[in-house]
N, C-alpha and C positions, 0 to 999 in steps of 0.2 A: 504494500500500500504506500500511499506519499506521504510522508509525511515534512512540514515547515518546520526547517531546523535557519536556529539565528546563526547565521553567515559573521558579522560583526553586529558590536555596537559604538555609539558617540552622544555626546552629550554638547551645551550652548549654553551660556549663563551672563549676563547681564555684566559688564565691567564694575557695572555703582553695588557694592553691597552696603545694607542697611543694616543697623544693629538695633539691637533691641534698648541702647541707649540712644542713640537715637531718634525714636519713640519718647522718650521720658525731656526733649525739648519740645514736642511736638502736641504730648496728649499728657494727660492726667494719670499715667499707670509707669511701670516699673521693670527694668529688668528680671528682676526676680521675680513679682507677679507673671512676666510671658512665659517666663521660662519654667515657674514652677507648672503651672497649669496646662502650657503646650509640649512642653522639651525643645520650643524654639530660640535659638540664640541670635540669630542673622536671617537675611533673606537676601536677596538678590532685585534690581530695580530696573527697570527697563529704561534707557534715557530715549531720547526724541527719534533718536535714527537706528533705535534698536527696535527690531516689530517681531511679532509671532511668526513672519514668512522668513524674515532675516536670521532669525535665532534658530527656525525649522531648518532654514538653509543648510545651516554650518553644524548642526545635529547631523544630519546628511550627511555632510561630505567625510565628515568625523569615519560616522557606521559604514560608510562606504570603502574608506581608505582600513580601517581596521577589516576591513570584510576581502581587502585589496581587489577591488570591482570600482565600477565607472562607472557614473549617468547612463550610458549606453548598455549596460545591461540589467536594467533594471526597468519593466513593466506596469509594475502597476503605484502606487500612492496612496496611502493613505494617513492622511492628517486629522488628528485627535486636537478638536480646540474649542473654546467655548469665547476666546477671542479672538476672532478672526481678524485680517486686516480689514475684510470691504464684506461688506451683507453678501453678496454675491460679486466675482465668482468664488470659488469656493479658495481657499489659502492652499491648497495643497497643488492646484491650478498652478498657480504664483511660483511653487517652491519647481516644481516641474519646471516652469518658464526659464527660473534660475537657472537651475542646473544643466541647460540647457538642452532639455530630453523631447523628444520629436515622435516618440515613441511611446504604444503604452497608454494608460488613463490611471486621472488622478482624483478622488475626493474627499473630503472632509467627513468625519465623525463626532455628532452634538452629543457626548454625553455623560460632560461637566467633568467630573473628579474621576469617573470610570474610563471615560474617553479611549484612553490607551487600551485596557484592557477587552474594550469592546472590538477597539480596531485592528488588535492583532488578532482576534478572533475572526473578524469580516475577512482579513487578506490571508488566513489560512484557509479559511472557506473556499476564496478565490482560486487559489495556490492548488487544493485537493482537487477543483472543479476542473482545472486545467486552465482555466482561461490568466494565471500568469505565471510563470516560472521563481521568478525573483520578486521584493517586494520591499520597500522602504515602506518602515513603520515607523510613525512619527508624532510625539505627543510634544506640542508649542503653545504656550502662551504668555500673552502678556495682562495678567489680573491686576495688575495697578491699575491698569488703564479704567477699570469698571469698580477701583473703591471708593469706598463715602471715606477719604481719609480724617473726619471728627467725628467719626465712629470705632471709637477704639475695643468695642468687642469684634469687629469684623478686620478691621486694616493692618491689622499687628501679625493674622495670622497668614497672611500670601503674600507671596514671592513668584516671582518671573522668571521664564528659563525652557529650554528643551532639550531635549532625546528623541532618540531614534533608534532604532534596529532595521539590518538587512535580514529578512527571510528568504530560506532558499528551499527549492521542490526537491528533497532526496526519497531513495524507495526506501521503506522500513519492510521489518517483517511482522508488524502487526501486532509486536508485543511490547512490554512494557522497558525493555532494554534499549528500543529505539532511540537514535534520539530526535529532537522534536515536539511537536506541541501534542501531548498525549490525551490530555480531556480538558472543556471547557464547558463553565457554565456562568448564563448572563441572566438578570431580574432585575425588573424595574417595578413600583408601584407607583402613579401619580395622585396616589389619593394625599401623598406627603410633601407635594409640589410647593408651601406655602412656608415651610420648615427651611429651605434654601434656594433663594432664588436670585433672578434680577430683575427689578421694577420695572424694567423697559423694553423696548421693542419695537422693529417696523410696525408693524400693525397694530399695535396699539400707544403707544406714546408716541412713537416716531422717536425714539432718542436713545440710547444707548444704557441708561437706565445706572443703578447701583447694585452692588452683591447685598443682599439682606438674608440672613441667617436666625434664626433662633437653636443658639449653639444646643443645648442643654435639650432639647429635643433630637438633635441630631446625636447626638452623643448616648442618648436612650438607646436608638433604635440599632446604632453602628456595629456594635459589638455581636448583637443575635443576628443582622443580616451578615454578615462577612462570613459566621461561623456557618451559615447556611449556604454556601455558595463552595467552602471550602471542603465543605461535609459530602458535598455533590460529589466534588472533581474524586477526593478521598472513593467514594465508592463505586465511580468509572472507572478509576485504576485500580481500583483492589490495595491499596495501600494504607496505612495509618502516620499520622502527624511523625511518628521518628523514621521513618522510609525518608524524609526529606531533607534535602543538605541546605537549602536554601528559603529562606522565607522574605518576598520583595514585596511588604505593605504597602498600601497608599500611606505617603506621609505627610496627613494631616497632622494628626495630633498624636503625642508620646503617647497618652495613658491609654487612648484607643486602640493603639499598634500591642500595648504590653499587655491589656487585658484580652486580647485576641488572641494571640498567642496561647497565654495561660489558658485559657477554655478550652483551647484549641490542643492544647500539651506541645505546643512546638516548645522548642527549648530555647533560652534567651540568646546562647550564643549561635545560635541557625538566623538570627532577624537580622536583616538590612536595617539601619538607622538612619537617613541624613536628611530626616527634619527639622535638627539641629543647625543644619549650615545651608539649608534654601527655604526651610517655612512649606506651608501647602503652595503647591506649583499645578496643582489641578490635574489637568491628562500630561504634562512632562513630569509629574511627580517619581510616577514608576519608571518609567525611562531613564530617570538622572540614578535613580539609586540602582539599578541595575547596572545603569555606564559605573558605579562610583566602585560596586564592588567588585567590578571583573578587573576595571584598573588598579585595586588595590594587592587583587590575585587573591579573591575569596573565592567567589565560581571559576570552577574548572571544566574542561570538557567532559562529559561524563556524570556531571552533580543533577541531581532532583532538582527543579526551581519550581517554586511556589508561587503566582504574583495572585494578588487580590486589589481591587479599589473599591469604594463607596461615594457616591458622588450626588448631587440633585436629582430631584427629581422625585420618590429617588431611582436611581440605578444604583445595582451592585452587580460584582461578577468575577470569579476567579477563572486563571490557565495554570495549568502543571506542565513543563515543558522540561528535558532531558538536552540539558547543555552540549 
């Protein structure tokens, strides 16, 4: 059978980083208040001439050049973002145009904090269906652009930045020692659309709106949906949480990644962390800690990887993938 095995990865991060002192000229809260409550220390800032296609871009060429592949052999596109540069066409259009690819099709994936994890499951789709061989996966954005910055339950916790992965069509034999993207499962309910969102929109405000969250509800529901999504992939594969060398959280927030885990039995030293040094990055969230720990030579070829996100809306959704 085929299975989408990641070829390379690369990451893109913003040259302005922002600290959580920083904050404390700006708003009425604390280093230690973000820090205790998120596990955020820094974020990363997008300036005027840095944008989600620009930062997509150079995730790109990163996962490409690690992947040692060109513009030219790659197919298909697809861009995880909830900031796009223009309402239409779609940003991953744009990153295509960049790269200067002639070849192929390229579209956007809306679905917020999950984004990535949706879109590397849409281009394995693709990938098994046949209709592309090779596949930049790419999760960019730029969330300053949409904060209420004197709103300091919301502005303290996002950060800017991107990732990407190449996916590539190899044959497996249909078992669990492949490697490649082995199971995958996605859920959305919109009955929770009001718990995080954006006030605006073409069609109804015409304006690009603010991120507005009620944390403390999201923070209810996160821990029982992820464990649900992960309990899925768990028994596609026939495996249990210590089968897993690698665990690549959405990194929103510390205590939601640590109590997941523990429900979960994964063990502490198996988690990816680097909420600490970009903040929520939304669909580049999993992308950067995944670039963060193969460049550090955590993941090996060969390792169980885990990724999960939870996002608006809401959607949640994990992939198990065999590095």
């Amino acid at each position: 059978m085929i299975r989408s095995t990641v070829r390379g990865v690369g990451a893109a991060l913003p040259r302005r980083i922002m600290t959580n002192k920083d904050f404390e000229k700006l708003l009425e809260t604390s280093d230690e208040w973000i820090a205790q409550r998120t596990g955020i220390r820094q974020r990363h800032i997008a300036s005027d001439d840095e944008t989600t296609a620009s930062l997509g871009e150079a995730a790109a060429r990163r996962a490409l050049d690690a992947a040692g592949l060109t513009p030219a052999d790659i197919d298909l596109i697809v861009v995880a973002t909830s900031t796009p540069n223009n309402t239409f066409p779609a940003t991953a259009v744009e990153i295509q145009e960049r790269l200067g690819m002639r070849q192929g099709f390229a579209f956007d994936m809306q679905a917020v904090c999950s984004g990535f994890v949706y879109a590397i499951t849409s281009a394995d789709l693709h990938i098994r269906g046949g209709l592309a061989k090779r596949a930049l996966v790419i999760g960019s954005e730029t969330f300053s652009r949409i904060l209420d910055w004197t709103d300091r339950t919301t502005c303290v916790l996002f950060g800017d930045g991107a990732g990407a992965v190449v996916l590539e069509a190899r044959e497996g034999q249909g078992t669990m020692s492949d490697r490649g993207i082995l199971a995958e499962a996605l859920r959305s309910d919109g009955s929770h659309k009001d718990k995080l969102y954006v006030d605006g929109g073409p069609s109804t405000t015409q304006t690009v709106g603010h991120l507005r969250m009620q944390g403390r509800e999201v923070f209810k529901h996160a821990v029982g949906m992820i464990t649900d999504v992960i309990e899925d992939v768990f028994g596609q594969a026939g495996i249990t949480a210590e089968d897993i060398d690698w665990f690549v959280p959405h990194q929103a927030n510390k205590r939601i990644i640590d109590a997941s885990a523990k429900k979960l039995g994964i063990a502490e030293e198996k988690v990816v962390i680097t909420v600490d040094m970009h903040g929520n990055t939304s669909a580049a969230s999993v992308p950067l800690a995944l670039n963060q720990a193969v460049s550090e030579g955590k993941i090996k070829e060969g390792d169980l990887v885990l990724l999960e996100a939870m996002g608006g809306g809401f959607t949640w959704g994990a992939v198990l993938l065999r590095w």
